[in-house]
N, CA, C and O atoms as a GROMACS GRO file, in nm:
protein
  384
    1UNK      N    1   8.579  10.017  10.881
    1UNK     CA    2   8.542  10.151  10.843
    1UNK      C    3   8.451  10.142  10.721
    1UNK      O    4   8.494  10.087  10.620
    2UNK      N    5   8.348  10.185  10.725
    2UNK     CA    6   8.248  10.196  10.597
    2UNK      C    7   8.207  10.364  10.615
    2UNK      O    8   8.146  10.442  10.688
    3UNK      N    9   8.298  10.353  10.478
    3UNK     CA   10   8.329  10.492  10.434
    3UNK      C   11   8.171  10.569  10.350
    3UNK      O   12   8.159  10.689  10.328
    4UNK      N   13   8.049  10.447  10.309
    4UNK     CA   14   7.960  10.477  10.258
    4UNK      C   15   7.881  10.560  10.330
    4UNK      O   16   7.826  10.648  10.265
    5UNK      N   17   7.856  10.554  10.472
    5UNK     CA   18   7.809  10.608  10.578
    5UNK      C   19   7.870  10.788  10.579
    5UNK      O   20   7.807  10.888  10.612
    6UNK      N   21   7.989  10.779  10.538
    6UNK     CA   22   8.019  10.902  10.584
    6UNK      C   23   8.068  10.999  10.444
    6UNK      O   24   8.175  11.059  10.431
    7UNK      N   25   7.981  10.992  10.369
    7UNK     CA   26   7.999  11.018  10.213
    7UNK      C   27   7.906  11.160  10.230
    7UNK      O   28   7.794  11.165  10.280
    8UNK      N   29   7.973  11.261  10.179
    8UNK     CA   30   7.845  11.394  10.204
    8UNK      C   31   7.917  11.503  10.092
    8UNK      O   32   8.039  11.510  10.074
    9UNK      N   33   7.809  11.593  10.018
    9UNK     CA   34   7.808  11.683   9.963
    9UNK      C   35   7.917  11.779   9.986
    9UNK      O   36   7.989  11.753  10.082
   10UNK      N   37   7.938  11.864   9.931
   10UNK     CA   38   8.023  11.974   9.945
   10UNK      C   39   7.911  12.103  10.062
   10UNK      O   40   7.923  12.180  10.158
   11UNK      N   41   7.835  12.064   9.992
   11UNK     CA   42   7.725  12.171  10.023
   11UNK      C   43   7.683  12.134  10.171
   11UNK      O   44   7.638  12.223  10.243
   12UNK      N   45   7.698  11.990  10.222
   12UNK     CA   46   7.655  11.971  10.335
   12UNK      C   47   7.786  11.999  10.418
   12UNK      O   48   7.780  12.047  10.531
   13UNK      N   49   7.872  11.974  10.373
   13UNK     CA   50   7.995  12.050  10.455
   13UNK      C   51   8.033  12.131  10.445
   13UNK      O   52   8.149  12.148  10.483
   14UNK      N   53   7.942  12.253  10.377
   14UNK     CA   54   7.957  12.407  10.384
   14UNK      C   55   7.893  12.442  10.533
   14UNK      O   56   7.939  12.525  10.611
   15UNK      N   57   7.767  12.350  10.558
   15UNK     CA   58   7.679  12.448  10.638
   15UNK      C   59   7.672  12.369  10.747
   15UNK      O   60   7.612  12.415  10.845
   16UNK      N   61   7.748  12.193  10.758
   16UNK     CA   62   7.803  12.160  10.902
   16UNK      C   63   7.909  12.117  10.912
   16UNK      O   64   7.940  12.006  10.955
   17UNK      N   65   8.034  12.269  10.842
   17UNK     CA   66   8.204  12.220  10.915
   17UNK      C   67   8.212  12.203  11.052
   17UNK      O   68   8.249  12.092  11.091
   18UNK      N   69   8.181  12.303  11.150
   18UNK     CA   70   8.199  12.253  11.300
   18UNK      C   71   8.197  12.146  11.350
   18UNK      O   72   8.285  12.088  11.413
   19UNK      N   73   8.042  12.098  11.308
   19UNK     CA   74   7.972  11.926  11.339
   19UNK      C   75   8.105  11.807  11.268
   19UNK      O   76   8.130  11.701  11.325
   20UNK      N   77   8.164  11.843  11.163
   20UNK     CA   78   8.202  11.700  11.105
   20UNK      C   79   8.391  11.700  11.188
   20UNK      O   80   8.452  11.610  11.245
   21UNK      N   81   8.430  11.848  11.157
   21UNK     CA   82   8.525  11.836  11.214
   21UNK      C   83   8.554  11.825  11.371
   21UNK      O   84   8.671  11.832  11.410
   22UNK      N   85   8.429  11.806  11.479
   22UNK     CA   86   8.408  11.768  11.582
   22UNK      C   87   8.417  11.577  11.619
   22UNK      O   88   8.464  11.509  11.710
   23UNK      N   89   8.342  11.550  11.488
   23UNK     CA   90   8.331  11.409  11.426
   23UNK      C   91   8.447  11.367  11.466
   23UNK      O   92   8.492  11.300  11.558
   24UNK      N   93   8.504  11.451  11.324
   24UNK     CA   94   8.641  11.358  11.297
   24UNK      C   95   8.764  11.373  11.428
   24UNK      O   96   8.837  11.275  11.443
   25UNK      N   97   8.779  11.451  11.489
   25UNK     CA   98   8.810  11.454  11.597
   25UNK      C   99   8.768  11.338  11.733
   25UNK      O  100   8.858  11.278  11.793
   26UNK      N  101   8.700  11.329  11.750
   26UNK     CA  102   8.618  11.198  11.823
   26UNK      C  103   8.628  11.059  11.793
   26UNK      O  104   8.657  10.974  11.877
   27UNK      N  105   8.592  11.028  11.620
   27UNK     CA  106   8.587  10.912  11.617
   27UNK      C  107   8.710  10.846  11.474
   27UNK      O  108   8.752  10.745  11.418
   28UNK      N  109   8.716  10.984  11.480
   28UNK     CA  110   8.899  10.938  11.358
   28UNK      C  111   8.899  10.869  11.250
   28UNK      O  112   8.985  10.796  11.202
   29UNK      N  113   8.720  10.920  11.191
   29UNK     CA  114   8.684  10.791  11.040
   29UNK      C  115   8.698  10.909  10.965
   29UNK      O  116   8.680  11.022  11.009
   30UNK      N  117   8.739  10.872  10.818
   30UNK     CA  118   8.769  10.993  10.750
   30UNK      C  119   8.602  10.994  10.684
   30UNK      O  120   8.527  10.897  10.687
   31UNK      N  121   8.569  11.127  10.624
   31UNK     CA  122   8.493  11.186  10.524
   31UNK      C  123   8.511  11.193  10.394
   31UNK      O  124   8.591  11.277  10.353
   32UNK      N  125   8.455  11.124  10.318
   32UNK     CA  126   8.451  11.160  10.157
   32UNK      C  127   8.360  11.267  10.141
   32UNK      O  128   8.242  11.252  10.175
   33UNK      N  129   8.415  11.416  10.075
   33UNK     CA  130   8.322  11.514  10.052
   33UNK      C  131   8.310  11.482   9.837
   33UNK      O  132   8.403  11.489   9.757
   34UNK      N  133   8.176  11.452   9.812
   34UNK     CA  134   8.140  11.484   9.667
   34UNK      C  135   8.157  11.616   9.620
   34UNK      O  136   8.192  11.691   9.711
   35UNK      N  137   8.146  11.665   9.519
   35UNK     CA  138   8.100  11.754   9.407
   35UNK      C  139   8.053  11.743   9.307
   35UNK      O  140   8.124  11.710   9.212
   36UNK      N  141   7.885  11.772   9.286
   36UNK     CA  142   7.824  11.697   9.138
   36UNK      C  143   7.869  11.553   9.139
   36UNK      O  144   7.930  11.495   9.050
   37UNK      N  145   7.828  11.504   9.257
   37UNK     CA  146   7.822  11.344   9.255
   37UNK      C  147   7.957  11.265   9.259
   37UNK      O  148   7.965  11.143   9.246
   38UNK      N  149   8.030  11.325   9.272
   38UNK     CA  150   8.207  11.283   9.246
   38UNK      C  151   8.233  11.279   9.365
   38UNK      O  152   8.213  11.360   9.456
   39UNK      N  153   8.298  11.139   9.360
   39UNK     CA  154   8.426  11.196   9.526
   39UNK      C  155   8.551  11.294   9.478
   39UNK      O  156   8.628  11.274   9.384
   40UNK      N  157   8.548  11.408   9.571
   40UNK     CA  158   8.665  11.485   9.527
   40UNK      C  159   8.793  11.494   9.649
   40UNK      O  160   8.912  11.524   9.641
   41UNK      N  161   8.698  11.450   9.769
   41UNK     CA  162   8.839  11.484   9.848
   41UNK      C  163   8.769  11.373  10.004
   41UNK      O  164   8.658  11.330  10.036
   42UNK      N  165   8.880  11.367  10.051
   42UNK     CA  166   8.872  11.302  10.166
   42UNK      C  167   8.923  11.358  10.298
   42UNK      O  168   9.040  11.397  10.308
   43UNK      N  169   8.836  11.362  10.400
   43UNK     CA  170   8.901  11.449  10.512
   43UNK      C  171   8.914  11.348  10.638
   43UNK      O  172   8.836  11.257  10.666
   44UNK      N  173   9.037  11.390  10.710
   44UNK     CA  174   9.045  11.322  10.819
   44UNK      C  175   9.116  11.396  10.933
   44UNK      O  176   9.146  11.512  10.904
   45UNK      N  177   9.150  11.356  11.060
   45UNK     CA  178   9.163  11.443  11.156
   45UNK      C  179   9.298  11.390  11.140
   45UNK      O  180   9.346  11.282  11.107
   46UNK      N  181   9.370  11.569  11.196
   46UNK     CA  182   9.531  11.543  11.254
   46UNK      C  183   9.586  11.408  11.256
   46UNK      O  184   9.645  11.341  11.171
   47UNK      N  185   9.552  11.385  11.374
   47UNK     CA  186   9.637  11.255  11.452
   47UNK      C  187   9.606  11.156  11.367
   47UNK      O  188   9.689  11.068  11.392
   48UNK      N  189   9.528  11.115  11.274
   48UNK     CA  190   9.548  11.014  11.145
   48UNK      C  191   9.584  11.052  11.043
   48UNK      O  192   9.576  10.977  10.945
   49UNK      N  193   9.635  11.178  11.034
   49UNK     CA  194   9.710  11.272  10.910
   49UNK      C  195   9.844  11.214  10.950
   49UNK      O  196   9.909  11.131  10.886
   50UNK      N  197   9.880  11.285  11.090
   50UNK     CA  198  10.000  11.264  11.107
   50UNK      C  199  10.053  11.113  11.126
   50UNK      O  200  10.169  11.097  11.163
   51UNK      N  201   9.992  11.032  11.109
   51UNK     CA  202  10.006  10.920  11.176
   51UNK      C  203  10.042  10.801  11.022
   51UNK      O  204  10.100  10.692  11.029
   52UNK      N  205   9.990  10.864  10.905
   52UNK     CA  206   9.966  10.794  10.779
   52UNK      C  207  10.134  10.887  10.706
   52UNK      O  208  10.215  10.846  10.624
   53UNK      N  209  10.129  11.007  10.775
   53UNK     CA  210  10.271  11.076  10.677
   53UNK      C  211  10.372  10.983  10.780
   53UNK      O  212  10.437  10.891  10.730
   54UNK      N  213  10.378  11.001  10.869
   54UNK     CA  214  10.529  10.889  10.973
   54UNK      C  215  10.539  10.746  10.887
   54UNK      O  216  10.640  10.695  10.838
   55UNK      N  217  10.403  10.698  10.886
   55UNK     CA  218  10.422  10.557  10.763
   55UNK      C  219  10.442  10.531  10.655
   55UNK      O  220  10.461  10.423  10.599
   56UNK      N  221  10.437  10.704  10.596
   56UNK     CA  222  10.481  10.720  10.451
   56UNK      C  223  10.628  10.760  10.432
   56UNK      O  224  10.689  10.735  10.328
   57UNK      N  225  10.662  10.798  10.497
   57UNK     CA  226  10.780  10.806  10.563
   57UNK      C  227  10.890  10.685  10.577
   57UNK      O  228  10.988  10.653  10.509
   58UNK      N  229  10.836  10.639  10.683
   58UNK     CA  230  10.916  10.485  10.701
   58UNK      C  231  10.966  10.399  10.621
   58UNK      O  232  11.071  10.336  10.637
   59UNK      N  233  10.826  10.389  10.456
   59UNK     CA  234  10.834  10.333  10.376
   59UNK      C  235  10.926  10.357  10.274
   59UNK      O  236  10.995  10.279  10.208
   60UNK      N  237  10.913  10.516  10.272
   60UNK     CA  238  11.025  10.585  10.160
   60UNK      C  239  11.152  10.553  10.197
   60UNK      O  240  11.233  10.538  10.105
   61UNK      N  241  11.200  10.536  10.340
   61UNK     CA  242  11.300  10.467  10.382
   61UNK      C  243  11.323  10.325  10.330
   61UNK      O  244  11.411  10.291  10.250
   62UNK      N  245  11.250  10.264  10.374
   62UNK     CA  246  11.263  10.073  10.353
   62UNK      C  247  11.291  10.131  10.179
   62UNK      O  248  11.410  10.128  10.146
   63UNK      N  249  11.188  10.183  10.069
   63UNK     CA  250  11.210  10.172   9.970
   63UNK      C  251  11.388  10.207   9.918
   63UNK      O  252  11.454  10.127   9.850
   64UNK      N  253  11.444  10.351   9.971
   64UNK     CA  254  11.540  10.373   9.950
   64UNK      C  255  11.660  10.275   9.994
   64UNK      O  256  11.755  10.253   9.919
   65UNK      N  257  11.641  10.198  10.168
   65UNK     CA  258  11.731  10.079  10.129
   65UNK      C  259  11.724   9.952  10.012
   65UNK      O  260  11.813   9.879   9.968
   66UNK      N  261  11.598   9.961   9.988
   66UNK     CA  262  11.621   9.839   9.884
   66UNK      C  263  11.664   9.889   9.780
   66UNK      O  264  11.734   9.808   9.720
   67UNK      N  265  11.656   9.987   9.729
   67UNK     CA  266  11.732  10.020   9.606
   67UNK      C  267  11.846  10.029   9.619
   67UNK      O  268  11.913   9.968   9.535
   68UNK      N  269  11.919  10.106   9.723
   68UNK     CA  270  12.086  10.075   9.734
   68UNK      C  271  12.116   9.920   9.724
   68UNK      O  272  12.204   9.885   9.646
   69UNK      N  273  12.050   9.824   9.798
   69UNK     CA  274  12.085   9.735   9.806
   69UNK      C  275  12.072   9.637   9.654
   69UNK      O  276  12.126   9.529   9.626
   70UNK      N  277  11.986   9.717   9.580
   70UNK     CA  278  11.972   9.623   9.444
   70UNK      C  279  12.092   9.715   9.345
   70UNK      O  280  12.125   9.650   9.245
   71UNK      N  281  12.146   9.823   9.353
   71UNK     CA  282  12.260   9.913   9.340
   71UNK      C  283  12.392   9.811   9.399
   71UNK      O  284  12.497   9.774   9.346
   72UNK      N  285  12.351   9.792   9.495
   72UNK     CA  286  12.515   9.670   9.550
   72UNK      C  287  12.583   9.795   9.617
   72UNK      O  288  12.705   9.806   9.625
   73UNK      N  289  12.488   9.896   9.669
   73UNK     CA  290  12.525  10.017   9.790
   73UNK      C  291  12.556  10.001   9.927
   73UNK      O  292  12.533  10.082  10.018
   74UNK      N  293  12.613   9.886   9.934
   74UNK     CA  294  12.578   9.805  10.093
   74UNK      C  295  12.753   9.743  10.090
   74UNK      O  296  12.839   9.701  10.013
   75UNK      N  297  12.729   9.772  10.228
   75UNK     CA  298  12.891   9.669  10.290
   75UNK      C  299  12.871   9.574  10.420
   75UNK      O  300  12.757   9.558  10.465
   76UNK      N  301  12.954   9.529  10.464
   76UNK     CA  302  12.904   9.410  10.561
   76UNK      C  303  12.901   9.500  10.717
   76UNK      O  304  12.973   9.598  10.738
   77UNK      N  305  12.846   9.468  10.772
   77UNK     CA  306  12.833   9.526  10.912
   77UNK      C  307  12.978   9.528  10.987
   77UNK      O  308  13.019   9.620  11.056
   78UNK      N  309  13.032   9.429  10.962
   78UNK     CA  310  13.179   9.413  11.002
   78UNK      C  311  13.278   9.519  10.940
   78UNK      O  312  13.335   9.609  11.003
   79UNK      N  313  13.287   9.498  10.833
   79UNK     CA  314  13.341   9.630  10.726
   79UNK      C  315  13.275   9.791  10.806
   79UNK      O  316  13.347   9.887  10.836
   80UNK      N  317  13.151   9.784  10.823
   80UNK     CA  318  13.105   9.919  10.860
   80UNK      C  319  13.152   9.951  10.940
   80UNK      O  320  13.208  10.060  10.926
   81UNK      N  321  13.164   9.879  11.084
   81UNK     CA  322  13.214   9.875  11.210
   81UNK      C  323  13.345   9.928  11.180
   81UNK      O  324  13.338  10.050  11.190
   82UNK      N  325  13.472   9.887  11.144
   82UNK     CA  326  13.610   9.841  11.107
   82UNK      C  327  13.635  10.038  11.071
   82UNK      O  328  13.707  10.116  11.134
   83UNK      N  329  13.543  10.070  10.944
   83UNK     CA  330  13.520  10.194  10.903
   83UNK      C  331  13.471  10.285  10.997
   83UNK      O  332  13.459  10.395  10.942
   84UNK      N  333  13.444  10.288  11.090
   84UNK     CA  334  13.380  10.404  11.192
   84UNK      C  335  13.474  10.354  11.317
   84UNK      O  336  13.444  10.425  11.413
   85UNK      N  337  13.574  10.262  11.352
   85UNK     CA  338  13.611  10.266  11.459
   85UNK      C  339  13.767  10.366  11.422
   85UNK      O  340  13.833  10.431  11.504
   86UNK      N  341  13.795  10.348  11.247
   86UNK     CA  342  13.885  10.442  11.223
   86UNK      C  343  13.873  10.540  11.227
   86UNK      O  344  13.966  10.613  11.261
   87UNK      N  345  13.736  10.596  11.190
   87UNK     CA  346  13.727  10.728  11.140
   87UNK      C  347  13.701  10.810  11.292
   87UNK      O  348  13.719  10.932  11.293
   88UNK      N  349  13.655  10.736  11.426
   88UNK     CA  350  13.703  10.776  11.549
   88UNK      C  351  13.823  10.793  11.590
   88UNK      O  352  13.846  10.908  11.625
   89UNK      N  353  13.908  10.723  11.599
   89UNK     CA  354  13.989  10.711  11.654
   89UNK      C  355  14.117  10.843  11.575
   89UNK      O  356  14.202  10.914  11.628
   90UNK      N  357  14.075  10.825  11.434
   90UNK     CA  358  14.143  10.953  11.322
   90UNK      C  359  14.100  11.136  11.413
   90UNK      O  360  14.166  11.238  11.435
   91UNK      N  361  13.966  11.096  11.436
   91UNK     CA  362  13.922  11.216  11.481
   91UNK      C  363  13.976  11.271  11.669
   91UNK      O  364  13.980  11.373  11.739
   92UNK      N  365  14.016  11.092  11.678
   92UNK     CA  366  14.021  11.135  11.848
   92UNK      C  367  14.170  11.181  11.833
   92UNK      O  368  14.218  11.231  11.935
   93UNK      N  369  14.252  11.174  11.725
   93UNK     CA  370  14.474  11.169  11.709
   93UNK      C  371  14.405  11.294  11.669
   93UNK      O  372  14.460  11.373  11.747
   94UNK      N  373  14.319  11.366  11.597
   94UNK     CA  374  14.330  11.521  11.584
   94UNK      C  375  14.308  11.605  11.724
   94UNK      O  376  14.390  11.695  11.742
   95UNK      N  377  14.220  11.591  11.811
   95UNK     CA  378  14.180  11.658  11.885
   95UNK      C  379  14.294  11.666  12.032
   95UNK      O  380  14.272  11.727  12.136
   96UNK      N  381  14.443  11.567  11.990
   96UNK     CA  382  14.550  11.559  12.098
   96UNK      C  383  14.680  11.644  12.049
   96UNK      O  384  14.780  11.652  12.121
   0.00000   0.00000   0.00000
């Protein structure tokens, strides 16, 4: 992706939104829009919106297990097991 190619004014994406967001739809490269020479924002279509939040996502996960696990928030899979076959079986002596 060479993002230099697709670098444009504010002003040029005043007067061709249709055209770029047709673009980005098609070929799924994002847009850097300037202002007074600045990059200020970056645009990209849906399906690589949605596709970058699911991976931001995932990560906030992985991050949150490693912190329990550097916490010492963790038990052995065996232990876990042992713990949910009670807490069934507790729930199945209520429901008789």
């Amino acid at each position: 992706m060479k993002l230099a190619s697709r670098v444009r004014s504010i002003s040029y994406l005043k007067a061709n939104a249709a055209q770029i967001v047709d673009e980005l739809a098609e070929d799924r490269e994002p847009w850097v829009i300037t202002q007074n020479g600045d990059a200020k924002a970056v645009l990209i279509d849906i399906a690589s919106y949605e596709e970058s939040q699911e991976t931001l996502a995932l990560l906030k996960i992985i991050a949150l297990g490693n912190k329990q696990i550097e916490e010492g928030k963790v038990r052995s899979a065996k232990k876990a097991i042992a713990e949910l076959r009670a807490s069934l079986k507790k729930e199945g002596d209520k429901q008789r």
